[in-house]
TORMINU-224310 format. One record per residue: residue number from 1; residue in one letter; x, y, z of N, C-alpha, C, CB in turn. Coordinates in nm, 2 decimals. Glycine has a CB too. Layout:
<recs>
{NUM, "A", {X, Y, Z}, {X, Y, Z}, {X, Y, Z}, {X, Y, Z}}
...
</recs>
This chain:
<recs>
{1, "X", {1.78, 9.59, 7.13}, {1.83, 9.46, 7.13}, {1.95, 9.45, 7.04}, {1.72, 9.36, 7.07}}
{2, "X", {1.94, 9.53, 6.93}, {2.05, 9.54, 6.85}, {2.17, 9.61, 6.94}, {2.00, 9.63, 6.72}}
{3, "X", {2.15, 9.70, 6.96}, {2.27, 9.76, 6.99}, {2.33, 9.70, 7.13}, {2.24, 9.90, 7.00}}
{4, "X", {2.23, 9.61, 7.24}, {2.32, 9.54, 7.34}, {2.41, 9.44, 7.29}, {2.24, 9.47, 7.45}}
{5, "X", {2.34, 9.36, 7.17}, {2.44, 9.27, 7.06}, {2.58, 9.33, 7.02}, {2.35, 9.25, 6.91}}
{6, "X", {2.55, 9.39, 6.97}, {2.67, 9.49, 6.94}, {2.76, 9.54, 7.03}, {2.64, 9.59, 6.90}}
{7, "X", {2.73, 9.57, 7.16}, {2.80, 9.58, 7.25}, {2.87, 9.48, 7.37}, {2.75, 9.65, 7.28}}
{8, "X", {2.79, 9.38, 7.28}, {2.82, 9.27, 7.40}, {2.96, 9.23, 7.30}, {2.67, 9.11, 7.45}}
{9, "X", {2.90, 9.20, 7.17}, {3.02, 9.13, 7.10}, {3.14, 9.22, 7.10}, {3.00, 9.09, 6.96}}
{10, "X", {3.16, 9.37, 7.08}, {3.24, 9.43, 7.10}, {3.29, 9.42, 7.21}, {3.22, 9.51, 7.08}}
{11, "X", {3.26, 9.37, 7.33}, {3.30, 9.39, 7.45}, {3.38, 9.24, 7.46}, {3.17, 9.43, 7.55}}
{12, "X", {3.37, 9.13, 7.42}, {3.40, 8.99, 7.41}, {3.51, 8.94, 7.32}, {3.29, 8.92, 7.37}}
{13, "X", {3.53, 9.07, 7.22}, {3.55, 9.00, 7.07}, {3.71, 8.99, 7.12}, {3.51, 9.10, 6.89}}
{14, "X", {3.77, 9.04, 7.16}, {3.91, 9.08, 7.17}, {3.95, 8.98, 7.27}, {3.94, 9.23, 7.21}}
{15, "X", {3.88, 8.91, 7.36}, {3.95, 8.81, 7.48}, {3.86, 8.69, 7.40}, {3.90, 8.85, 7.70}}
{16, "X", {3.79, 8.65, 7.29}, {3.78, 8.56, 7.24}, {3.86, 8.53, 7.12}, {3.68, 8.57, 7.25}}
{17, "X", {3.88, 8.65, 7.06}, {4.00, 8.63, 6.97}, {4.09, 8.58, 7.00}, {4.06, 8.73, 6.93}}
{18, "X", {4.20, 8.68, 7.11}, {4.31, 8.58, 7.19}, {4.32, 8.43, 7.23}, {4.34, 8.63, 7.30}}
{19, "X", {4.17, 8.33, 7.23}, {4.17, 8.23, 7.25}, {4.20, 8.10, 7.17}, {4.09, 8.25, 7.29}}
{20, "X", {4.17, 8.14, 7.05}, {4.23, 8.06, 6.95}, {4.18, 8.07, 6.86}, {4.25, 7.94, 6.95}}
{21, "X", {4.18, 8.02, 6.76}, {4.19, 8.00, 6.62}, {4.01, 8.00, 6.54}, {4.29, 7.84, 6.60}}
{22, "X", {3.97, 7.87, 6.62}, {3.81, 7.87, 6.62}, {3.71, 7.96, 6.66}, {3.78, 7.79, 6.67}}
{23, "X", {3.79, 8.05, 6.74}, {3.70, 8.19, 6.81}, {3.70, 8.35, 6.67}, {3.84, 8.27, 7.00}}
{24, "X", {3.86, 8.33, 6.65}, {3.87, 8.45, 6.52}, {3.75, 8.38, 6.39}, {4.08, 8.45, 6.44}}
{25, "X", {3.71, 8.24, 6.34}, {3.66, 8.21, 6.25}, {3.50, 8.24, 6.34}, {3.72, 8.08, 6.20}}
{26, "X", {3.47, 8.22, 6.42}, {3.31, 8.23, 6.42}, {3.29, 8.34, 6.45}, {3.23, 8.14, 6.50}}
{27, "X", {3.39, 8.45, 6.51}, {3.38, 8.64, 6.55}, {3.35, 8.63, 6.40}, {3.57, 8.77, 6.63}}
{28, "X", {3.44, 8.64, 6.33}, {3.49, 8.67, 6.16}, {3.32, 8.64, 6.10}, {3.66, 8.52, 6.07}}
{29, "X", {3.27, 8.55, 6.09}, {3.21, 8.54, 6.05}, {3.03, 8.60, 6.07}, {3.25, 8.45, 6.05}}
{30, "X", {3.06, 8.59, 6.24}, {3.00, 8.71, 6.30}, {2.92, 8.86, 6.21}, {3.11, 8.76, 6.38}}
{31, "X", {3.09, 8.89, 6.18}, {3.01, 9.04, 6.13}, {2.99, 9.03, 6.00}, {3.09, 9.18, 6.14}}
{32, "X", {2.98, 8.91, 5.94}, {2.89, 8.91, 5.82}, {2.75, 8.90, 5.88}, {2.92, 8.80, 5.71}}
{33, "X", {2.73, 8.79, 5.94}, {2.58, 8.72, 5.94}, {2.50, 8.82, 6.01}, {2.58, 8.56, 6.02}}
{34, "X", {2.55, 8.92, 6.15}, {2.49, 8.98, 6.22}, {2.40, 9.15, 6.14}, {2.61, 9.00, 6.32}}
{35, "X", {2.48, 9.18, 6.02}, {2.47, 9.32, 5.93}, {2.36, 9.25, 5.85}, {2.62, 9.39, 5.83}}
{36, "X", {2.38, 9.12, 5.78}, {2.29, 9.08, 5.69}, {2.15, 9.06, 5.76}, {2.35, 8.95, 5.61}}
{37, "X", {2.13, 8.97, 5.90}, {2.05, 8.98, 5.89}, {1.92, 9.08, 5.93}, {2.06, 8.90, 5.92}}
{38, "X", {2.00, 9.17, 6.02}, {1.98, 9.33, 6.00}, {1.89, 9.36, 5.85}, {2.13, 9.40, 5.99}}
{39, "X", {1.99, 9.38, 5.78}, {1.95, 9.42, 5.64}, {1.83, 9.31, 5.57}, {2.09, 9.44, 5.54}}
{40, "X", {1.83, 9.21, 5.58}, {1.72, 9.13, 5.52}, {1.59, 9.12, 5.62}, {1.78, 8.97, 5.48}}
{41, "X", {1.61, 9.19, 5.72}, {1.49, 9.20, 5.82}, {1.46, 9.30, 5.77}, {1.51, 9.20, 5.97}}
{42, "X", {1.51, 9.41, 5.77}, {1.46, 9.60, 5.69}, {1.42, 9.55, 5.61}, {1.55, 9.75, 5.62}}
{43, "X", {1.46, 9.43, 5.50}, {1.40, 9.47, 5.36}, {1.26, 9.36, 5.38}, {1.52, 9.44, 5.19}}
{44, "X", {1.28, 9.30, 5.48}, {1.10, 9.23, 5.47}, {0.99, 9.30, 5.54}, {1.09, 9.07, 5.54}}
{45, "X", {1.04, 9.44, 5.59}, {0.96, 9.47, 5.66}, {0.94, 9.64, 5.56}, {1.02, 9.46, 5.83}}
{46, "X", {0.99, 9.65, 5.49}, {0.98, 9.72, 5.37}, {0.86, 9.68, 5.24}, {1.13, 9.71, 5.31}}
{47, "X", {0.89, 9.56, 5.21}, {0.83, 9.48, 5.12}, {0.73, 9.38, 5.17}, {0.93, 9.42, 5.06}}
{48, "X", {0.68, 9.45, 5.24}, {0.56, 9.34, 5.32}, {0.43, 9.31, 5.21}, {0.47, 9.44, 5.49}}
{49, "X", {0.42, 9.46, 5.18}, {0.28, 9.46, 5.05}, {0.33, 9.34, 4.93}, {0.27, 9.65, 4.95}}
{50, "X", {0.44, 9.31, 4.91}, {0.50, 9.20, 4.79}, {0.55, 9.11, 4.85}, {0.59, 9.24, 4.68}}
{51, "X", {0.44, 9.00, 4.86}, {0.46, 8.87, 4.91}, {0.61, 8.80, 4.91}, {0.36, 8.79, 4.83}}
{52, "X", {0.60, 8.77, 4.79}, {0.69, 8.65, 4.73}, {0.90, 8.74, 4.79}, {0.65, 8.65, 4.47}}
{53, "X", {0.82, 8.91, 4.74}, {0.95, 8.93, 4.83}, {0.99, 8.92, 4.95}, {0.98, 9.00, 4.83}}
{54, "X", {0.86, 9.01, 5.04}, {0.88, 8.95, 5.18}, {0.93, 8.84, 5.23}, {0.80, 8.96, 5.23}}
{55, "X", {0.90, 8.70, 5.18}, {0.90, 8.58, 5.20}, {1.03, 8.55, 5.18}, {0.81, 8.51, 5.15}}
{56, "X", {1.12, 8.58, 5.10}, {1.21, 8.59, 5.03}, {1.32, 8.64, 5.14}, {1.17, 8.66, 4.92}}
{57, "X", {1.28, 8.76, 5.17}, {1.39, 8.86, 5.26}, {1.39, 8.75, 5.40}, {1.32, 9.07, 5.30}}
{58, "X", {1.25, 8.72, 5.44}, {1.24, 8.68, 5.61}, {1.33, 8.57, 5.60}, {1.08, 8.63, 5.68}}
{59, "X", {1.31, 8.46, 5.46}, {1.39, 8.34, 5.49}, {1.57, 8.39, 5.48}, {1.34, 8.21, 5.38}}
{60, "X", {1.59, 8.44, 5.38}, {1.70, 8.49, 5.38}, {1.76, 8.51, 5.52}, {1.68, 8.60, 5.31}}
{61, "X", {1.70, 8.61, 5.59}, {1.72, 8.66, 5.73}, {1.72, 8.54, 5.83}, {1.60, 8.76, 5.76}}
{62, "X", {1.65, 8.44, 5.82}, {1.64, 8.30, 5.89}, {1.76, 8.20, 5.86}, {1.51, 8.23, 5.85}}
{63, "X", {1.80, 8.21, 5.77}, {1.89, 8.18, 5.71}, {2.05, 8.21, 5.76}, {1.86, 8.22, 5.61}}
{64, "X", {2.07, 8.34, 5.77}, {2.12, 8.42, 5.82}, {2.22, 8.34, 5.98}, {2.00, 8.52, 5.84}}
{65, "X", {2.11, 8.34, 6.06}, {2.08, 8.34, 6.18}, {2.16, 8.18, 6.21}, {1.90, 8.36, 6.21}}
{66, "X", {2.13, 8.11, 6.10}, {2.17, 7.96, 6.17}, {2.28, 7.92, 6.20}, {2.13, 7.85, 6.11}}
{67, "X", {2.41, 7.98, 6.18}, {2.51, 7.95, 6.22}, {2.53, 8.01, 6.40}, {2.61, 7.99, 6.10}}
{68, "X", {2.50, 8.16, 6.39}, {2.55, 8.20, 6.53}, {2.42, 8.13, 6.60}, {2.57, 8.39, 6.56}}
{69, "X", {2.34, 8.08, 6.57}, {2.20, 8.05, 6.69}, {2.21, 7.91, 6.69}, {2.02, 8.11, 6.65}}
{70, "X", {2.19, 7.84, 6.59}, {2.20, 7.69, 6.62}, {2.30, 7.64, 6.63}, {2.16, 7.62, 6.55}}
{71, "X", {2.43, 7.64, 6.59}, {2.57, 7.63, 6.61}, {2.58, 7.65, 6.80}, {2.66, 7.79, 6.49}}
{72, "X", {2.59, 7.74, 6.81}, {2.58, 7.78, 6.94}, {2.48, 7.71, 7.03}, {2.55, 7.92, 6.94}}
{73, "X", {2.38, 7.67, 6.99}, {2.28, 7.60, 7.11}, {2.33, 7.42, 7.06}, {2.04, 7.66, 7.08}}
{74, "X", {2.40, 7.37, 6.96}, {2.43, 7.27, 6.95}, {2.58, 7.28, 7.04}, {2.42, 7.22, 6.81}}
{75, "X", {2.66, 7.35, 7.03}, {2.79, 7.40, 7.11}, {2.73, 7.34, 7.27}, {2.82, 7.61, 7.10}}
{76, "X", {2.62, 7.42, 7.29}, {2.59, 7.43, 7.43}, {2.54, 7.32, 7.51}, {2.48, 7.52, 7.44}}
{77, "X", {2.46, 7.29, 7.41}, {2.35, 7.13, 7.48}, {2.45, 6.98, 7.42}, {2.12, 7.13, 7.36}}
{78, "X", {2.56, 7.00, 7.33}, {2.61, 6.86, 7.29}, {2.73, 6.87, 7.32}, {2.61, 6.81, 7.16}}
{79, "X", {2.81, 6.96, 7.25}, {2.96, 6.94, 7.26}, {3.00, 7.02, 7.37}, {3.04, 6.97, 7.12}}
{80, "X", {2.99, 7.09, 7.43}, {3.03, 7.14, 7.59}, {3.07, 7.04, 7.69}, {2.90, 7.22, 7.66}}
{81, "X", {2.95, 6.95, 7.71}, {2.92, 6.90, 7.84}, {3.03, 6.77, 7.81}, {2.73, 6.88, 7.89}}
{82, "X", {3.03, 6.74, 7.69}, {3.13, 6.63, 7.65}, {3.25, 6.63, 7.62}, {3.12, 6.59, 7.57}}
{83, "X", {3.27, 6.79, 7.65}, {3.42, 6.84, 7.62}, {3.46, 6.79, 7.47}, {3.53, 6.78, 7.74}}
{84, "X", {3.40, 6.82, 7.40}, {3.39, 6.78, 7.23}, {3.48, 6.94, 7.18}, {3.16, 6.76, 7.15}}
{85, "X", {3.55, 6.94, 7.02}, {3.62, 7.08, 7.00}, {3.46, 7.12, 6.98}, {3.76, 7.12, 6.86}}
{86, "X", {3.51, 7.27, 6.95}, {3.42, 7.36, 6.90}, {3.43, 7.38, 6.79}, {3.42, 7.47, 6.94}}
{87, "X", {3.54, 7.34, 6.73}, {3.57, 7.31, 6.56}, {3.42, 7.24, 6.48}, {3.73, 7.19, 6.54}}
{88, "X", {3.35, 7.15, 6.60}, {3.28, 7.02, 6.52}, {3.11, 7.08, 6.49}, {3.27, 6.86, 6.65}}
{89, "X", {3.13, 7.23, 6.58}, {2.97, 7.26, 6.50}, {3.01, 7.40, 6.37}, {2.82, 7.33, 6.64}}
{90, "X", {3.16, 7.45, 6.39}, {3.11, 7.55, 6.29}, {3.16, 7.49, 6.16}, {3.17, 7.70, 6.32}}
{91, "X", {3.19, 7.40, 6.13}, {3.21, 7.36, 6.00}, {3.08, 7.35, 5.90}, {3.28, 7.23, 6.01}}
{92, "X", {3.00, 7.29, 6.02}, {2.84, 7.22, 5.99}, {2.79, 7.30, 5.94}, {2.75, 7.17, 6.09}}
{93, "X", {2.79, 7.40, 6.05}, {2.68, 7.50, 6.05}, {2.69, 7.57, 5.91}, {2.68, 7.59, 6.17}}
{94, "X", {2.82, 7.62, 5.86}, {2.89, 7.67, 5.74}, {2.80, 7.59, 5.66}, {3.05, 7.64, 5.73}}
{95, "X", {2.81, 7.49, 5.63}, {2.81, 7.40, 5.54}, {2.63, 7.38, 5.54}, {2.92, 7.27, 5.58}}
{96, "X", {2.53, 7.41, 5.62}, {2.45, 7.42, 5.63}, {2.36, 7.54, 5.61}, {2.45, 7.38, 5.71}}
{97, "X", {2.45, 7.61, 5.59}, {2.37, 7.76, 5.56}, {2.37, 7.79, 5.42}, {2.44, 7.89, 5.64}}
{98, "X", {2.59, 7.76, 5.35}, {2.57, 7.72, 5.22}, {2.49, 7.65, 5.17}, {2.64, 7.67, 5.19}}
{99, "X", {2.45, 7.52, 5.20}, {2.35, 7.40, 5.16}, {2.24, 7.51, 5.13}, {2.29, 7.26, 5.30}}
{100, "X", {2.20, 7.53, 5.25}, {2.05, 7.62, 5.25}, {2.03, 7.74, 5.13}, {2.06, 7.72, 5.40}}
{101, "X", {2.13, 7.82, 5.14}, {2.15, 7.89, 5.03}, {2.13, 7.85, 4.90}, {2.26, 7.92, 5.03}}
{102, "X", {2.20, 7.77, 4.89}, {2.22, 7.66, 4.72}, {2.11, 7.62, 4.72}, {2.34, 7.51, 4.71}}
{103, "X", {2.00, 7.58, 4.78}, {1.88, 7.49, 4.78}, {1.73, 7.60, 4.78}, {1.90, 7.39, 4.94}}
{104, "X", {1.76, 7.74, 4.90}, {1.65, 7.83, 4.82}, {1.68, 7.92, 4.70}, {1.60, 7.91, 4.92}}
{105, "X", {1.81, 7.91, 4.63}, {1.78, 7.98, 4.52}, {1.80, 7.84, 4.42}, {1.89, 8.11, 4.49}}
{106, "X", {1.83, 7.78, 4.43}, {1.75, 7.65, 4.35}, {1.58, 7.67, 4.30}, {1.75, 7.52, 4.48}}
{107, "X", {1.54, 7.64, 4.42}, {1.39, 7.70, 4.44}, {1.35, 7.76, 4.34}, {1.35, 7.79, 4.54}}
{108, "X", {1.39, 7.88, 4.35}, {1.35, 8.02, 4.32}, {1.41, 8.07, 4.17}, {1.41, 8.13, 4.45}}
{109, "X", {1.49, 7.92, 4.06}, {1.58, 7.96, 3.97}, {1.69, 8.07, 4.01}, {1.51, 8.01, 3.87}}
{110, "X", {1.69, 8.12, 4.08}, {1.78, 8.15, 4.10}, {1.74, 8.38, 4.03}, {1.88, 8.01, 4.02}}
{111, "X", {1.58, 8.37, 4.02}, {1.58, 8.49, 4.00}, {1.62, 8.58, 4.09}, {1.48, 8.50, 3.96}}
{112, "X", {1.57, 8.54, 4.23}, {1.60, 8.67, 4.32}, {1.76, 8.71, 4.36}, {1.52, 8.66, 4.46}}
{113, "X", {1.78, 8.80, 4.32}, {1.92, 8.87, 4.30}, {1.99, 8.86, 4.44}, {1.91, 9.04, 4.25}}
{114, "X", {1.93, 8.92, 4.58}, {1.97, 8.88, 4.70}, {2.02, 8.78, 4.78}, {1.92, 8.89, 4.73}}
{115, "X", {1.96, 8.64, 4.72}, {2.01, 8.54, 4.72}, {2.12, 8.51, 4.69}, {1.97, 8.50, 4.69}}
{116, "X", {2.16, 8.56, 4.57}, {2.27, 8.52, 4.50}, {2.41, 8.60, 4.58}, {2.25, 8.57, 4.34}}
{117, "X", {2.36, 8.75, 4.64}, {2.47, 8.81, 4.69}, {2.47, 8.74, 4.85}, {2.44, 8.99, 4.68}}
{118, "X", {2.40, 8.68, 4.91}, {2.40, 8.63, 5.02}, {2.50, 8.55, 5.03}, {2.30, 8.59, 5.06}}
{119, "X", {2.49, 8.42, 4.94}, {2.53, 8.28, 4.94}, {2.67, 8.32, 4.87}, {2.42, 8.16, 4.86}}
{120, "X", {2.69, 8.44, 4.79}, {2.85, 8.50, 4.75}, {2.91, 8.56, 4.86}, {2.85, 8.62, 4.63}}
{121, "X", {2.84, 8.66, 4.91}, {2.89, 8.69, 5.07}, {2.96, 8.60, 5.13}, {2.80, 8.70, 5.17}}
{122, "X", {2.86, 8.52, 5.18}, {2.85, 8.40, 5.32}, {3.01, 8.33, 5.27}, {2.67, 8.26, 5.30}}
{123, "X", {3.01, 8.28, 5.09}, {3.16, 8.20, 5.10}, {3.29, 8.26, 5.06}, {3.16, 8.08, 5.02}}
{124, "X", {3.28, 8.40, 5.06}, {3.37, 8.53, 5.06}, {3.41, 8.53, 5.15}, {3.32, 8.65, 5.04}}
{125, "X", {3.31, 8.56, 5.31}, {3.31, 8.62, 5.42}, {3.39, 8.46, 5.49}, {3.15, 8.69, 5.49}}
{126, "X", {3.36, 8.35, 5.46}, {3.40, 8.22, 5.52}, {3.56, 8.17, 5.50}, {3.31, 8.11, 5.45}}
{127, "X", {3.53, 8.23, 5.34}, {3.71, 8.23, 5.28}, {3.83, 8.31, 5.32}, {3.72, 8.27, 5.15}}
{128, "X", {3.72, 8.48, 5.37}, {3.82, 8.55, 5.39}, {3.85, 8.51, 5.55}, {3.80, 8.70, 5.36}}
{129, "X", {3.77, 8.44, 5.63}, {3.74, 8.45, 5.81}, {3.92, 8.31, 5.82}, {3.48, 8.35, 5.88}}
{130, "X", {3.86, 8.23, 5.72}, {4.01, 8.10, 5.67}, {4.13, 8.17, 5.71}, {4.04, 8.05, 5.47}}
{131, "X", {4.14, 8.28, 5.56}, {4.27, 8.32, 5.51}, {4.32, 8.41, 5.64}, {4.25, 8.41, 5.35}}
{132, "X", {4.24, 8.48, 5.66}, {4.26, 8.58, 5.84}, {4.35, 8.51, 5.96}, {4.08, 8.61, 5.93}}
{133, "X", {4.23, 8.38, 6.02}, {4.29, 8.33, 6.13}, {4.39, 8.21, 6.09}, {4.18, 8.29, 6.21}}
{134, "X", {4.42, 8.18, 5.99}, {4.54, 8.06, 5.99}, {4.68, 8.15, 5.91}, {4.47, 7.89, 5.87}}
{135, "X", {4.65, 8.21, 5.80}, {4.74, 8.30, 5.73}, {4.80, 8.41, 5.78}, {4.69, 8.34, 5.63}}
{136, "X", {4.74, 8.52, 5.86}, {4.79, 8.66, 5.88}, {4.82, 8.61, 6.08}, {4.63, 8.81, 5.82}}
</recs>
């Protein structure tokens, strides 16, 4: 499954790039969310015997997921058929995952360390996905 993902997006990324502006920001952001949740799936399936971590990694990993999956099925089922931009779900979804972020290490004080590199990622990978498609 992984690797048809990977080959599908490799196979798309370059005639979706050329399309505009909102395509380079949700590719861009792509190959963050797609590696992480990879890696926070290994580490819950690593750490199964320790609860609080496992639980930890899966949401993380769920987390992950909500911009390319729900972004995309709100794309599909709302703003498509209404000829609405595509600008109007990835802002959200951004801003929803941040939220999310900010809110389970809230939770958690903020001890688990992964968290902290996720939700630094996520507005690294968002800042640099900006500076890429409008600047360079």
């Amino acid at each position: 499954m992984l690797i048809s993902t990977l080959t599908l997006f490799i196979s798309t990324f370059e005639t979706r790039v050329d399309q505009g502006a909102i395509f380079r920001l949700v590719y861009l952001l792509d190959l963050f969310l797609l590696p992480s949740f990879v890696i926070f799936m290994l580490l819950a399936i690593v750490n199964r015997k320790h609860v609080m971590q496992h639980i930890s990694y899966v949401v993380l990993a769920t987390i992950m997921l909500l911009p390319p999956g729900l972004g995309r099925l709100i794309y599909g089922v709302f703003l498509m058929p209404l000829s609405l931009p595509v600008r109007l779900f990835f802002e959200p979804m951004v801003t929803l995952t941040v939220g999310s972020l900010l809110y389970f290490g809230h939770r958690q004080h903020w001890h688990f360390r992964p968290t902290k590199l996720a939700l630094s990622g996520q507005c690294v990978t968002t800042a640099l996905c900006y500076v890429y498609t409008y600047w360079l």
